[in-house]
Each structure stands twice: as structure tokens, then as C-alpha cells.
PyMOL commands that place a pseudoatom at each C-alpha (Angstrom):
pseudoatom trace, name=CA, resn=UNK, resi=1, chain=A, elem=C, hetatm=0, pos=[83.701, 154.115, 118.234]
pseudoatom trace, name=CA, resn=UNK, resi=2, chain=A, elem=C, hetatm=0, pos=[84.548, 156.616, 115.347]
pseudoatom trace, name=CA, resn=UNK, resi=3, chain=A, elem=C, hetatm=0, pos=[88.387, 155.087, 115.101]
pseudoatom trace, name=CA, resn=UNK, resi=4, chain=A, elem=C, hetatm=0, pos=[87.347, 151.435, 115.062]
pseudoatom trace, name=CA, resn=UNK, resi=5, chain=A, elem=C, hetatm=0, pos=[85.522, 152.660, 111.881]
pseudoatom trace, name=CA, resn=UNK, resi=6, chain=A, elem=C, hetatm=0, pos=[88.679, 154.587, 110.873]
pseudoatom trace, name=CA, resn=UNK, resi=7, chain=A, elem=C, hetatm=0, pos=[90.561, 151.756, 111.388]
pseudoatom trace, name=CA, resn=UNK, resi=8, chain=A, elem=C, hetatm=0, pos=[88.368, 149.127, 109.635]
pseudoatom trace, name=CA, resn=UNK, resi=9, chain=A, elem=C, hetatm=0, pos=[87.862, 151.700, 106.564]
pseudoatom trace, name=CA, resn=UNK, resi=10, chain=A, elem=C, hetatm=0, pos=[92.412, 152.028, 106.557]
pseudoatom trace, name=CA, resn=UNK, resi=11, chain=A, elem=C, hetatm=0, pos=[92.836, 148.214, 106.652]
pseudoatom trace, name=CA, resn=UNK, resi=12, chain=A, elem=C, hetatm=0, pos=[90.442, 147.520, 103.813]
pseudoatom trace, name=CA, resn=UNK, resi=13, chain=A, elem=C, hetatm=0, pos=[91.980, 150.435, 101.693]
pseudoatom trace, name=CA, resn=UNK, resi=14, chain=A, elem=C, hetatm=0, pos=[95.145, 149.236, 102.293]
pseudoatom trace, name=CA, resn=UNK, resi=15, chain=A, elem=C, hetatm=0, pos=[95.100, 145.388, 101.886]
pseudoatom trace, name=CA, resn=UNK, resi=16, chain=A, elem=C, hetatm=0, pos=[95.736, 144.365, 98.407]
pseudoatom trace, name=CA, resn=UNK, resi=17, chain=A, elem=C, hetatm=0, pos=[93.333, 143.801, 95.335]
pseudoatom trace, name=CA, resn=UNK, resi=18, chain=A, elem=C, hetatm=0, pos=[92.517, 139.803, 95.062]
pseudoatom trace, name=CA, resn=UNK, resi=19, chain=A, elem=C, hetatm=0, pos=[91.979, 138.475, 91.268]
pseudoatom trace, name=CA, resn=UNK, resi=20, chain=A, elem=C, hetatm=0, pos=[90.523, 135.029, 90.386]
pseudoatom trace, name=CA, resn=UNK, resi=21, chain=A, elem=C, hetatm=0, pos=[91.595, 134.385, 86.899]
pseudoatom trace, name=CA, resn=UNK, resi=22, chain=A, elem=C, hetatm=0, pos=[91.067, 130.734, 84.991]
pseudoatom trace, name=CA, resn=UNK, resi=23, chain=A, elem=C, hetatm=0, pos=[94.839, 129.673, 84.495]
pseudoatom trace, name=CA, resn=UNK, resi=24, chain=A, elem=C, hetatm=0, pos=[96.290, 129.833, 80.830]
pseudoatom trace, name=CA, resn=UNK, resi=25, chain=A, elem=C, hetatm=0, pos=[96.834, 126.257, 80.391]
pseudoatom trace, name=CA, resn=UNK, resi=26, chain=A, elem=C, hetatm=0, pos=[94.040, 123.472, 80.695]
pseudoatom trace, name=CA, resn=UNK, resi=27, chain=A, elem=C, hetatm=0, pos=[94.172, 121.710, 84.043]
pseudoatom trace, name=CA, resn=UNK, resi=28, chain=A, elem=C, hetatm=0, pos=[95.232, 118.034, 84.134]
pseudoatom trace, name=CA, resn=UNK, resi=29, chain=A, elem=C, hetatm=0, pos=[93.994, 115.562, 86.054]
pseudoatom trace, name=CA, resn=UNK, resi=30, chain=A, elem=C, hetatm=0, pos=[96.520, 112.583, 86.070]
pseudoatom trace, name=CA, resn=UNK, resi=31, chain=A, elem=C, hetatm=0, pos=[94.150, 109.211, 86.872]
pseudoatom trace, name=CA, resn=UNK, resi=32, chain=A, elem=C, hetatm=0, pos=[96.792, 106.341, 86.477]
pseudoatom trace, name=CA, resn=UNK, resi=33, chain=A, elem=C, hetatm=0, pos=[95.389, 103.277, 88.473]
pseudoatom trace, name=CA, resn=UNK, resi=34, chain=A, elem=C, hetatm=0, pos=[97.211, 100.357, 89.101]
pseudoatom trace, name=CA, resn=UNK, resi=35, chain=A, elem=C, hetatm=0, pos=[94.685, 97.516, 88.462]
pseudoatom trace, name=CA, resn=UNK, resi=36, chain=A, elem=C, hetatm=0, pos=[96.917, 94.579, 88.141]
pseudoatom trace, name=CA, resn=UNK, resi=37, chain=A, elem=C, hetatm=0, pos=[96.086, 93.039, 91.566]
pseudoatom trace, name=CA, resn=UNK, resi=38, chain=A, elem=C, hetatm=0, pos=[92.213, 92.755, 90.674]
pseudoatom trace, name=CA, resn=UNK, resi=39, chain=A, elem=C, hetatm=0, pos=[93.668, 90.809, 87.435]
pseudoatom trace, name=CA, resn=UNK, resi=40, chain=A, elem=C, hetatm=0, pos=[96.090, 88.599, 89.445]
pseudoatom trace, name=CA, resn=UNK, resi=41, chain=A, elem=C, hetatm=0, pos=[93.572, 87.702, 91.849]
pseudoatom trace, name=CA, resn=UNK, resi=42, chain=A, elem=C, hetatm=0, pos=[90.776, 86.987, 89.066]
pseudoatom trace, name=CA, resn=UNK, resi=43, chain=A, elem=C, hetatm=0, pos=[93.529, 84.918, 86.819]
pseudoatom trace, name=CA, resn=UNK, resi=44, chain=A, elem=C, hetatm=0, pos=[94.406, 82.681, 90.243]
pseudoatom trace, name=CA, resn=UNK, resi=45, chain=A, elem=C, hetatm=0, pos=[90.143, 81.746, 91.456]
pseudoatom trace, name=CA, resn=UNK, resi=46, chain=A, elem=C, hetatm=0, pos=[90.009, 80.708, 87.402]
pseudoatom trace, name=CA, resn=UNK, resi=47, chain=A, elem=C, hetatm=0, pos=[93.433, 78.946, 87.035]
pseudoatom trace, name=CA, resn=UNK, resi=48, chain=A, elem=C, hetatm=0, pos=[92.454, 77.071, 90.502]
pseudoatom trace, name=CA, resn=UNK, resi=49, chain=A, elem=C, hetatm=0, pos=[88.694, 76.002, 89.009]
pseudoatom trace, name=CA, resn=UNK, resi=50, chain=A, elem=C, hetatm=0, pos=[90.041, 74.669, 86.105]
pseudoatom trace, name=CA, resn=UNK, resi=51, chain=A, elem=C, hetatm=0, pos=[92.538, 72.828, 88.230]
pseudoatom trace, name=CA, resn=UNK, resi=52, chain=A, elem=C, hetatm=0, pos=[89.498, 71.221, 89.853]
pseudoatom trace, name=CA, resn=UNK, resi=53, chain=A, elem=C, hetatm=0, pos=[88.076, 70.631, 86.590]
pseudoatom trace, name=CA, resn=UNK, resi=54, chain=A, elem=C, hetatm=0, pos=[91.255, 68.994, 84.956]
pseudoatom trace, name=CA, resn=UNK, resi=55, chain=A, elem=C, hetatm=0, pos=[93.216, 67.811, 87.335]
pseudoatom trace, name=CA, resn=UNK, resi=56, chain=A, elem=C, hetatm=0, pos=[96.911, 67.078, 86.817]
pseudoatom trace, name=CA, resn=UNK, resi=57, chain=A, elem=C, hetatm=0, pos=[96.961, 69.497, 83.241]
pseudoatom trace, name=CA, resn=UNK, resi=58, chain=A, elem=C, hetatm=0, pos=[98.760, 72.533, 85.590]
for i in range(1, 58): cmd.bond("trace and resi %d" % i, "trace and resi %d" % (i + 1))
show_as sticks, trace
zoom trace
């Protein structure tokens, strides 16, 4: 029993020191969305109501 404790007590003197620091520079989130298809889409259902509307102007 006593070297399991001498052996615990050597690995956690040996291991290495672990440091959380905040990094230097500001972290940056990119959030680029495409939304284009949502516009597309909404730009067709209108284009095809006013098609119903006026027919023959498109």
C-alpha cells in the first residue's frame, strides 16, 4: 500500500505545471452567412404573384 502512495506522490511531482492564460490577441469569431438563397427564393414567390396579377408584363 505504502508504494502505490509513493508512486502516486512521484507521478504528480513529476508531471508538468499546466497554465491557463487568456491569449494576447482578441479572439475572432468569423460569422459569414451566405443568405442569397432565402433572397432568390423570396424574389421568385413575388415575381410569380405579380405574374398572376399582370399577366403577359414578364
Amino acid at each position: 500500500m505504502n508504494r502505490i502512495i509513493i508512486a502516486i506522490g512521484l507521478a504528480f511531482g513529476i508531471s508538468g505545471c499546466i497554465q491557463v492564460r487568456a491569449p494576447e490577441k482578441p479572439i475572432e469569431i468569423n460569422l459569414n452567412v451566405n443568405i442569397r438563397q432565402e433572397v432568390v427564393v423570396s424574389l421568385r414567390d413575388d415575381v410569380k404573384k405579380l405574374d398572376q396579377q399582370f399577366p403577359g408584363v414578364f
